[in-house]
C-alpha positions as CSV (number, residue, x, y, z in Angstrom):
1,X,-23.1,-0.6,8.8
2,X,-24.0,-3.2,6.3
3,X,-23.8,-6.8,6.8
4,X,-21.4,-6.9,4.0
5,X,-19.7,-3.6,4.5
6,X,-16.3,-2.9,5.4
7,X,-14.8,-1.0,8.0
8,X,-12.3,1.4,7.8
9,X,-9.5,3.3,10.2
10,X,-7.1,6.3,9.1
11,X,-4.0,7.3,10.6
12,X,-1.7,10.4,10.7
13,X,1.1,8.6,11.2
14,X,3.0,5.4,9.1
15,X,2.1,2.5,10.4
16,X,4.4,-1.0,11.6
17,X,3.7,-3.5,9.2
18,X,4.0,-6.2,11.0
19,X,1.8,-4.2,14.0
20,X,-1.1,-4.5,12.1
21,X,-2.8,-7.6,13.1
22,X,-6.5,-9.6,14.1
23,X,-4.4,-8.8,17.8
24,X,-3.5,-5.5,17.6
25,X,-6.9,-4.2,16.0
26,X,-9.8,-6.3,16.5
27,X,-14.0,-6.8,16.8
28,X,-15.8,-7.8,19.6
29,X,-19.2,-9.2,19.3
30,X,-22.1,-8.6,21.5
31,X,-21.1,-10.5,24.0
32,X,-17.9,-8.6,24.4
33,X,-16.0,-11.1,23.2
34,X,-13.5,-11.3,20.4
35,X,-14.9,-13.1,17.0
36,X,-14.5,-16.5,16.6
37,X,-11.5,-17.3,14.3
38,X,-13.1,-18.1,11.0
39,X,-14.9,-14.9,11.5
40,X,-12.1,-12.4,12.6
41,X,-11.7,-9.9,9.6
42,X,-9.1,-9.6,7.4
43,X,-6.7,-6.5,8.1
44,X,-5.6,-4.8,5.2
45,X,-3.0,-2.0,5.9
46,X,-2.7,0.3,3.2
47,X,0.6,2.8,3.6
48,X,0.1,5.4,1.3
49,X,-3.3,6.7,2.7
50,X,-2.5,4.8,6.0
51,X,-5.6,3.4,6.4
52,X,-6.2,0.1,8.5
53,X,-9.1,-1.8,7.1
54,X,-11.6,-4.6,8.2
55,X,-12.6,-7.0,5.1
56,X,-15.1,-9.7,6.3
57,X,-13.4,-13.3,5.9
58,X,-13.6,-15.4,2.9
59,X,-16.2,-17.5,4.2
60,X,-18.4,-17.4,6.9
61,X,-21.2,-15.1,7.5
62,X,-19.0,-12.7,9.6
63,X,-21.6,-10.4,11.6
64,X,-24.9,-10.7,12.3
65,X,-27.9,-8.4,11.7
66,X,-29.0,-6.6,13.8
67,X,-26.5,-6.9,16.6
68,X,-23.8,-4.9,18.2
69,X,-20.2,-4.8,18.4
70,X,-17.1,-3.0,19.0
71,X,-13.8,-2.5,17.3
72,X,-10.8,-2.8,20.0
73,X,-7.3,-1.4,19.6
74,X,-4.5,-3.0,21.8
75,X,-2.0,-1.1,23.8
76,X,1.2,-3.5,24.1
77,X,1.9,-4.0,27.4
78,X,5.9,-3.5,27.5
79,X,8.6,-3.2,24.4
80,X,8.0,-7.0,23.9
81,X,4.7,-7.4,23.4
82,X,4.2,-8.6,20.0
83,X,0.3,-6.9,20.1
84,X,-0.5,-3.6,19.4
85,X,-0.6,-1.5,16.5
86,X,3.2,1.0,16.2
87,X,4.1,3.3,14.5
88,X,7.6,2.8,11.8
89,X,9.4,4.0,14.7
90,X,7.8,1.7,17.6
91,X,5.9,4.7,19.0
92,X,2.3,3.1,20.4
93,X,-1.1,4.6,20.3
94,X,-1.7,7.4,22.7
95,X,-3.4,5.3,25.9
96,X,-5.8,8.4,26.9
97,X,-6.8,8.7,23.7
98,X,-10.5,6.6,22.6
99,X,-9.6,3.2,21.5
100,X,-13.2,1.6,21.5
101,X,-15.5,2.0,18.7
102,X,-19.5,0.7,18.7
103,X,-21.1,0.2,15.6
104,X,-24.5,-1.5,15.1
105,X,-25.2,-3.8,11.9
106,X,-28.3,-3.3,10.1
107,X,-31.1,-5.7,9.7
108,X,-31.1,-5.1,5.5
109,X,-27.9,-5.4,3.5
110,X,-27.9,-2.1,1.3
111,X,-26.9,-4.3,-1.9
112,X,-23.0,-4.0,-1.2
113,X,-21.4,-6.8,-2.2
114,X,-18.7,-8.5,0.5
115,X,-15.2,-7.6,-1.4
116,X,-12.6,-10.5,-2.2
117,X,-9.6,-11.1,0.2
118,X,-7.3,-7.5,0.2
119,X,-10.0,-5.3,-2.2
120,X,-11.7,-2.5,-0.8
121,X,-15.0,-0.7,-1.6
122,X,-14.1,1.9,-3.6
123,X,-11.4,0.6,-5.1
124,X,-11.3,0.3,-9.1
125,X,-11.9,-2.7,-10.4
126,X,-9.5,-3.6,-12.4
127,X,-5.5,-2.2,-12.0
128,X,-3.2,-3.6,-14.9
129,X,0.2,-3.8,-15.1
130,X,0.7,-2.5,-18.8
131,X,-2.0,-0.2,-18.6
132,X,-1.6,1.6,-15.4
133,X,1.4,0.3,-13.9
134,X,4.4,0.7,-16.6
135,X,3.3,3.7,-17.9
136,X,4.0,5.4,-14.5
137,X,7.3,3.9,-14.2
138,X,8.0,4.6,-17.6
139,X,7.5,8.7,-17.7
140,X,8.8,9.2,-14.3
141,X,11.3,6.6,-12.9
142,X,12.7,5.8,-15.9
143,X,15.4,6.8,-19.2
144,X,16.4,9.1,-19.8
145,X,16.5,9.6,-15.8
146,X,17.5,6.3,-13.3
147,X,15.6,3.1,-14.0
148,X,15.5,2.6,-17.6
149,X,16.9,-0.5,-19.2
150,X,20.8,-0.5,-19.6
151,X,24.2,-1.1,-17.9
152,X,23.9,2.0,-15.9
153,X,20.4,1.6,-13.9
154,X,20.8,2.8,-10.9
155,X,20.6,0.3,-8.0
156,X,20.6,-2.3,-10.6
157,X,16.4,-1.5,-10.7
158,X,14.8,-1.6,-14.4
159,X,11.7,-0.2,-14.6
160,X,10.7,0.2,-18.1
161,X,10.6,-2.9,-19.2
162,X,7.6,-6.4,-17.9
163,X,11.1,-8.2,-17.7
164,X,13.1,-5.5,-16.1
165,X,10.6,-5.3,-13.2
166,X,10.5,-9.1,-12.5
167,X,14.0,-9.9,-12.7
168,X,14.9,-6.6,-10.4
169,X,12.2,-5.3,-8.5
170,X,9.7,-8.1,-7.6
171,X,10.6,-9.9,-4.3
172,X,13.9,-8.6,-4.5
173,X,15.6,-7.5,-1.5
174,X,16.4,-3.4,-1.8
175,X,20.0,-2.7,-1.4
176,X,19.4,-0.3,1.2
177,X,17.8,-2.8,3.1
178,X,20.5,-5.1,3.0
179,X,20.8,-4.7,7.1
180,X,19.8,-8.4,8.4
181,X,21.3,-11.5,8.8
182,X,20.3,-12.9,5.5
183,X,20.1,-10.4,2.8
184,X,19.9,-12.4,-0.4
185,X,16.2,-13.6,0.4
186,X,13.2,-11.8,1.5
187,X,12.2,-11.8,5.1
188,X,9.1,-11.4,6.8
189,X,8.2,-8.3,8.4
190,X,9.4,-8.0,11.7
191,X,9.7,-5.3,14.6
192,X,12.4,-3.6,13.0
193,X,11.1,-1.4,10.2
194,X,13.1,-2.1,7.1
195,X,15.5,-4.9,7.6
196,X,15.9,-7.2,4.2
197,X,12.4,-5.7,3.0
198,X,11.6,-6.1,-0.9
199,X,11.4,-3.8,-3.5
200,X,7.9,-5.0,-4.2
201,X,6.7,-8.1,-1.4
202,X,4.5,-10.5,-3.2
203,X,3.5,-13.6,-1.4
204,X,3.1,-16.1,-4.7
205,X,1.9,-19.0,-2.7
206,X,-1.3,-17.5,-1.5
207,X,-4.3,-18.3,-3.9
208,X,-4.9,-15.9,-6.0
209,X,-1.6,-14.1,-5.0
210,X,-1.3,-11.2,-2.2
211,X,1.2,-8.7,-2.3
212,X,2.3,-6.3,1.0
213,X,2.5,-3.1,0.3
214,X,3.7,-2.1,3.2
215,X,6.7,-4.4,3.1
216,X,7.4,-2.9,-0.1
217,X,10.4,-0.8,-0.2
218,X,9.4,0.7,-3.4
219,X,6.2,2.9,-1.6
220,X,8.6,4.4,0.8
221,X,10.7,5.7,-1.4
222,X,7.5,7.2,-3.3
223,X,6.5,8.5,-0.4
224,X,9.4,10.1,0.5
225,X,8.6,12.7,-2.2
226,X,6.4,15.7,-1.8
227,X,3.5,15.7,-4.2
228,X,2.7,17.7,-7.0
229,X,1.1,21.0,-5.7
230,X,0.8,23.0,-9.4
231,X,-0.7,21.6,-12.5
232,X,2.1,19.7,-14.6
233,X,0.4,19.9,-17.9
234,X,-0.7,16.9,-19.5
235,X,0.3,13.6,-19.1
236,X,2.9,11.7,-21.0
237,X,1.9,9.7,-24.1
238,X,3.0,6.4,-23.3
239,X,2.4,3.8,-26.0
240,X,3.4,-0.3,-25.3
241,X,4.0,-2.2,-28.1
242,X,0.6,-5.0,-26.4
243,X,-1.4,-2.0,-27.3
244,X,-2.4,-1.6,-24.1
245,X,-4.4,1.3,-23.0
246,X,-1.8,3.7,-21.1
247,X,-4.8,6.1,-19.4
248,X,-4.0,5.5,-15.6
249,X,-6.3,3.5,-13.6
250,X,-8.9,3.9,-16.9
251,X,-10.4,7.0,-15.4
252,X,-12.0,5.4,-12.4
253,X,-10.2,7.6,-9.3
254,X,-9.4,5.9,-6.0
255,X,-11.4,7.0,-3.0
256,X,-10.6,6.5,0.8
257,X,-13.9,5.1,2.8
258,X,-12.5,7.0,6.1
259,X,-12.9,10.6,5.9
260,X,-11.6,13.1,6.9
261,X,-8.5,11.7,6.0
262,X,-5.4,12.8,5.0
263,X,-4.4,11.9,1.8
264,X,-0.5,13.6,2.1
265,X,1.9,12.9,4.6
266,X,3.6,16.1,6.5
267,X,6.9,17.0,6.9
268,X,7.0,15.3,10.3
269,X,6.3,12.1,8.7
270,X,8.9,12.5,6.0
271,X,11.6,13.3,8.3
272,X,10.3,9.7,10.0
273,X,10.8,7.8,6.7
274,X,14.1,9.4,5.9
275,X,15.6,8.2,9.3
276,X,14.6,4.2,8.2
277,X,14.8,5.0,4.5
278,X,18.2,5.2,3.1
279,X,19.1,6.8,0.0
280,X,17.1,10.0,-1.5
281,X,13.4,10.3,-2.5
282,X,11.9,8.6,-5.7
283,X,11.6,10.2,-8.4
284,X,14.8,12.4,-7.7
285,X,15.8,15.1,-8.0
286,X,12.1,16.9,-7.2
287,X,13.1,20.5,-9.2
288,X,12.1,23.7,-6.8
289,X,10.2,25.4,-10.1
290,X,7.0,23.6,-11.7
291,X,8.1,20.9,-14.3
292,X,6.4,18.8,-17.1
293,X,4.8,15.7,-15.9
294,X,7.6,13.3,-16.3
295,X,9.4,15.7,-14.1
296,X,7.3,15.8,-11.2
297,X,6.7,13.3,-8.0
298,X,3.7,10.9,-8.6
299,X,0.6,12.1,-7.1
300,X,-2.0,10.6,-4.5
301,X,-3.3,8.6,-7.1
302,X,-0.8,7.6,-8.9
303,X,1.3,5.8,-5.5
304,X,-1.9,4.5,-5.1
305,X,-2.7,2.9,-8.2
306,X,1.0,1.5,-7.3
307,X,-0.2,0.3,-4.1
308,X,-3.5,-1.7,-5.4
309,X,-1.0,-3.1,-8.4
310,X,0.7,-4.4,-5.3
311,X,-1.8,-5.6,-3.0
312,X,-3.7,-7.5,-6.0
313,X,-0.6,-9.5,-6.5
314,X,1.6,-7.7,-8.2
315,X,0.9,-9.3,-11.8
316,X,3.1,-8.5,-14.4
317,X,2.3,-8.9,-18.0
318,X,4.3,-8.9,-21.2
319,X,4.3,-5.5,-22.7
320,X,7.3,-4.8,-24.6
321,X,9.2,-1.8,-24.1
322,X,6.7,1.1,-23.1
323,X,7.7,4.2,-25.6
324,X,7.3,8.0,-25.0
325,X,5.0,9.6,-27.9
């Protein structure tokens, strides 16, 4: 790999969270021993195409040219071992299976450059709230269906309008995740998949600020729907009064570093997320015949322009109420 590249693990299964650590999934250096801790990666988990990634740190020159090293995954010893990465449902990696990975870093960096804290190669550049984001929320999760602006949203989530989604969605704790011991505030992921989890988890202290998708109740319930698999026509005209450019993600597709991977989860993983899920599938209902666009699921790309929107921060901007043309 390059010096500055990145490196990247995909899974068949949803992932714990708060599994996904420098402890649970980490790299050795050539001496077989873990990296110093200014130079451990960053681990970015990524739930819609459940990847696990390795970003070199902020600073530091990370690894060194022309040496070898390994990537390590941890089995937990016992239930309460906190290491290790789990599945949502506490399952662990199968021990038989390879969990050692050697890679050798090249002597000449092949001109990529290192990507910021929680951006991956690959990755558009840019992901903006009233050009990409709303625009999705607008022609599919919104009036005339469930989260439009009104007395009668349902869960109390409004999601056609910059002020709607602050004031309901952003760091707010999901009703159906109302299951801990404090449910008015956000809590930090924990071994229990679910419990007081945010619509959308943003962490506004961090500089610039992150955002967790995968504490984000919001994916899950995107995920719980099955994907488009017939062409819904073209998409919905939708016009903001900031004259915002609705085309989503501005053309420039999302593509996963790992392949093969898969980019849909299966039934088996769906009947996982509907057993620590409550409540149905988002957008709902999905119809059983081929609809128009605003009536179908989001796609691939679509949950994860969502998920970068996320991950970047979450940054919402003023854009009026978003029309459909």
């Amino acid at each position: 790999m390059d010096p500055s590249g990145v490196i990247q693990f995909s899974f068949d299964r949803y992932l714990l969270p708060s599994s996904v650590t420098r402890q649970s999934v980490g790299i050795l250096d050539p001496a077989n021993q873990p990296l110093a801790p200014d130079l451990s990666p960053n681990v970015v988990y990524d739930p819609v195409a459940r990847t696990v990634t390795l970003l070199r740190p902020k600073t530091g020159t990370w690894l060194t040219p022309g040496s070898p090293y390994k990537v390590r995954f941890v089995i937990p010893e016992n239930d309460a071992d906190p290491n290790g990465i789990r599945s949502i449902d506490n399952a662990i990696l199968e021990p038989s299976q390879k969990l050692v990975f050697e890679f050798f870093v090249a002597t000449n960096d092949g001109g990529v450059a290192a990507a910021p804290a929680g951006k991956i190669p690959g990755e558009p550049e840019n992901i903006g709230f009233c050009a990409d984001v709303l625009p999705i929320f607008a022609a599919k999760c919104s009036a005339p269906k469930c989260h439009g602006s009104g007395n009668q949203a349902a869960m109390s989530l409004i999601l056609d309008t910059s002020t709607g989604v602050a004031r309901t969605a952003k760091k707010r704790i999901a009703q159906g995740a109302n299951t801990g011991g404090v449910a008015d505030k956000a809590q930090a992921p924990g071994r229990v998949f679910g419990v007081d989890m945010p619509i959308i988890s943003v962490d506004e202290g961090a500089s610039p600020p992150i955002g967790d998708p995968g504490n984000s109740w919001l994916v899950y319930k995107l995920e719980m729907a099955p994907s488009p698999v017939t062409d819904a026509g073209p998409k919905t005209n939708i016009q903001c009064p900031s004259g915002a450019d609705a085309g989503v993600q501005g053309g420039q597709p999302f593509n996963l570093l790992a392949q093969p991977a898969r980019t849909e989860p299966d039934d088996f993983e769906r009947s996982a997320l509907t057993n620590l899920v409550t409540g149905r599938e988002m957008p709902y209902p999905v119809l059983p015949a081929p609809g128009a666009y605003d009536e179908q699921p989001l796609t691939f790309q679509e949950r994860e322009t969502i998920r970068m929107w996320i991950q970047r921060g979450a940054h919402i901007e003023e854009c009026g109420a978003c029309t459909v043309q």
